[in-house]
N, C-alpha and C positions, 0 to 999 in steps of 0.2 A: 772553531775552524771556519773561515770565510769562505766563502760558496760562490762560483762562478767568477774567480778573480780573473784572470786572463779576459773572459771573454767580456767582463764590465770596463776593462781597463779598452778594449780594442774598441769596446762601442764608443765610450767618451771622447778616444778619437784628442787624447791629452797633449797639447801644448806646453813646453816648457815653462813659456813667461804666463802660462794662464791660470785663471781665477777661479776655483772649484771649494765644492760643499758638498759633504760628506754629512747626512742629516742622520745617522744611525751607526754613531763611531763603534760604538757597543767595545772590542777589546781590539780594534784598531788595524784588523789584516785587512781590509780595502783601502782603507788610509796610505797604508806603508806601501802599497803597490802602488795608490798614486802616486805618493812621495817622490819613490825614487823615480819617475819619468817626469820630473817637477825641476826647471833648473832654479840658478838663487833668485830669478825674475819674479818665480811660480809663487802661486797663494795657495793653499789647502786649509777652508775656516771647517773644522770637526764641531759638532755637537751631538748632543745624546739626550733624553727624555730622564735615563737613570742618573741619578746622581751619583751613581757609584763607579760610573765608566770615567777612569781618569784619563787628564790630558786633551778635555777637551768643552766647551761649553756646556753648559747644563741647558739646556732648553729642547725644547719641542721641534721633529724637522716641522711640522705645520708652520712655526713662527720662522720658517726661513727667509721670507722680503725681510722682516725686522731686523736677525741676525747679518743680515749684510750691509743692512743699513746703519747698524753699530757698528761694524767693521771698518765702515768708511767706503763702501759697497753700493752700486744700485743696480749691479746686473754682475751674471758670472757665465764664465764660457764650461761650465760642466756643473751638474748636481743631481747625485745618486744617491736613494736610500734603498737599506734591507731590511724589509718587514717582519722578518724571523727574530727568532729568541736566539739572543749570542749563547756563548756555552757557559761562561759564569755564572749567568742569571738560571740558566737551569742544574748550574752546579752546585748553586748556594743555597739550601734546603729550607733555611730561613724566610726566603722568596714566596713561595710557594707554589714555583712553577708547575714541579716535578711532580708527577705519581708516580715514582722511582723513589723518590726521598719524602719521609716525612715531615711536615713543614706547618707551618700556622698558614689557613684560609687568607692570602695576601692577596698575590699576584698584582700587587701595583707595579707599573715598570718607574712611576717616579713616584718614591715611598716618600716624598714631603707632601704629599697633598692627594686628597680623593679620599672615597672609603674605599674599603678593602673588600674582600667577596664574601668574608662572614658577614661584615655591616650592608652589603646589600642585597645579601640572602636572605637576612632578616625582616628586610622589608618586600620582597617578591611573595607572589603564590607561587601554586603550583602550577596556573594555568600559563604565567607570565615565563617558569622558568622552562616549561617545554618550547617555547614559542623561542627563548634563546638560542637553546639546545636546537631547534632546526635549523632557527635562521643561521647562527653564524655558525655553527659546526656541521650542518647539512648530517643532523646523525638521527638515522630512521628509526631510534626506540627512545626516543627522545621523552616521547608523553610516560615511559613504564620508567628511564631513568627518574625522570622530573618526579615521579611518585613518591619512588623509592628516596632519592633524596632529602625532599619536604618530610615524609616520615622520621626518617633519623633525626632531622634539625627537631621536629616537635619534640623528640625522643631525649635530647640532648647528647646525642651519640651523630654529633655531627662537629665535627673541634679541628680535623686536622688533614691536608692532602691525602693521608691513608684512608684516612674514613671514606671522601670521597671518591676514590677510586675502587673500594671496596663497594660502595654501594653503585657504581657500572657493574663492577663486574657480575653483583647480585640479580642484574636484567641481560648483561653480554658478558656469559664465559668467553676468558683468554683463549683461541685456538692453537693450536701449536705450527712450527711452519718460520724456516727465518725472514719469510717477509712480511708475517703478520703484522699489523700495527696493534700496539695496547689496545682493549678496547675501550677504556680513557682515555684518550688521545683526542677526538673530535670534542667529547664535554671539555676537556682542561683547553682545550683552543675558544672552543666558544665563548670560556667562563673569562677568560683571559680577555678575547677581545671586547668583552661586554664591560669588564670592569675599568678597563683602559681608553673605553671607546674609539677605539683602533679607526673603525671605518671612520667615524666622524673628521679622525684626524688625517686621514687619507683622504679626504673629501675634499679637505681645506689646502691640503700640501696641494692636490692638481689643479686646483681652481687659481694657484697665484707662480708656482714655480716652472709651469712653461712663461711666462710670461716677464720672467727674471733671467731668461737665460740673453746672453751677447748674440749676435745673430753667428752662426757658424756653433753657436753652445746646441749641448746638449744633454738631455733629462734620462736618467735611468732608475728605473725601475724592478729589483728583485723582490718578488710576490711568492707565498708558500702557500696559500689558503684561495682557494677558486672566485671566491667573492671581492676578493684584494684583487685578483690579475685580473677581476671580469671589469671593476671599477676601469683601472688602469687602461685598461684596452677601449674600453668603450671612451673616456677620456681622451687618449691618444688620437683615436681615430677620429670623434668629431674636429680635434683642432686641425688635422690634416685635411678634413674634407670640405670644411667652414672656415678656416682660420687663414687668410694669407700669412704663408711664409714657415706653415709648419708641413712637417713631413715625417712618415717613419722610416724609420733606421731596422725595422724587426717589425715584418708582416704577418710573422708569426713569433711565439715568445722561444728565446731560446732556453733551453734545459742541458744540464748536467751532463755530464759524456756519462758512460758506465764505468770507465774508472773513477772515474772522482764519487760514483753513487758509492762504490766498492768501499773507496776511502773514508764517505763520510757519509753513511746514510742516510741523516739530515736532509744529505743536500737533496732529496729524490724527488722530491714536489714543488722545488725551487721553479721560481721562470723571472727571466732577465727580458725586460722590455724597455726599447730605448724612441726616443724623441727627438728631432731636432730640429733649430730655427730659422731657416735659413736669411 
């Protein structure tokens, strides 16, 4: 279920005849809301990092100057990515996303290429994989998870998203409560964005895609993970305070109404940040 549709469609602020990039097709509900505010003039180029997301390029949004430059492209007046895990990829067990579903150690979001989180668990300690578990999951038992896991892999009782989940829960019992979160949830975002090297590729997307937009274009931004929205923000705001001709559109990140949390509680950590060039 797509997350913040309306209000990513009001930020972009969409043109009929204009030229927009959608760098995170994933299963295509921000696309389709473009779409339809798209007359026959409009362009929408879609890509996805998975190659399993149909109907739309297979590439990286980080390569988005490229992608438009195949296209027949050197600038666009809109381009938004969503940095979240669509609902496929965490429906398809296979993946590895899920600590809901039992699954093979994966979590590549493009399964042609990289190793996977068994093959680079293999090569981690224990000191490297607490240091993960902080950085990118911001999870305070990080060093007694990190233990617990490197035991089981010595153990060989380390083979499947179950396992791993079971061995959080062996240093953080589940509390009860409908807004508790798993207490796997920060490891599996950590472990995910380490093996995807997420930041890296968010590092690269803001470093070339203000700089691709039409003047009147503009850059959006939906961030679930505080490290993701902090880049983002901190990005936005040097181009507006150093950059002629940029400015923000969202001085603060917009979030979720509480119906839509209701409807999808996913979306609860969402934040929508926009850019523009004038």
């Amino acid at each position: 279920m797509p997350v913040l549709v309306e209000e990513l469609v009001a930020c972009l602020n969409i043109r009929p005849d204009g030229i927009y990039v959608d760098g995170t097709f994933g299963s295509g509900g921000h696309a389709k809301a473009v779409l339809e505010r798209l007359g026959p003039k409009g362009t929408l180029i879609a890509c996805d990092r998975d190659p399993q997301a149909a109907g739309c390029h297979h590439a990286d949004f980080a390569e988005v100057g490229a992608l438009l430059k195949r296209e027949g492209y050197a600038r666009a007046d809109g381009i938004y990515v969503d940095l979240g895990l669509s609902s496929m990829q965490l429906a398809e067990a296979g993946r590895g996303f899920s600590f809901m579903k039992e699954g093979p150690l994966d979590m590549r979001m493009d399964t042609t290429k990289g190793e996977t989180l068994k093959q680079k668990l293999s090569r981690t300690n224990e000191w490297e994989l607490a240091n993960i578990l902080q950085t990118y999951g911001e999870e305070r038992s990080a060093k007694k998870i990190a233990r617990v896991i490197m035991e089981k892999k010595k153990k060989g009782k380390l083979e499947t998203t179950r396992d791993l989940a079971e061995a959080v829960l062996e240093v953080s019992p589940q509390k009860s409560g409908p807004w508790r979160i798993h207490p796997a949830t920060r490891t599996f975002q950590a472990l995910r964005i380490w093996v995807n090297e997420e930041l890296e590729n968010l590092q690269q997307f803001l470093s070339q895609a203000p700089h691709l937009l039409n003047a009147g274009g503009r850059l959006c931004v939906i961030a679930y993970h505080s490290l993701e929205d902090r880049m983002v923000k901190r990005a936005f705001r040097r181009l507006a305070k150093e950059e002629e001709g940029f400015a923000l559109i969202t001085k603060k990140p917009i979030r979720p109404s509480p119906a839509e949390i209701q409807r999808n509680p996913r979306a609860r950590s969402a934040r929508l940040r926009c850019l523009t060039k004038n």
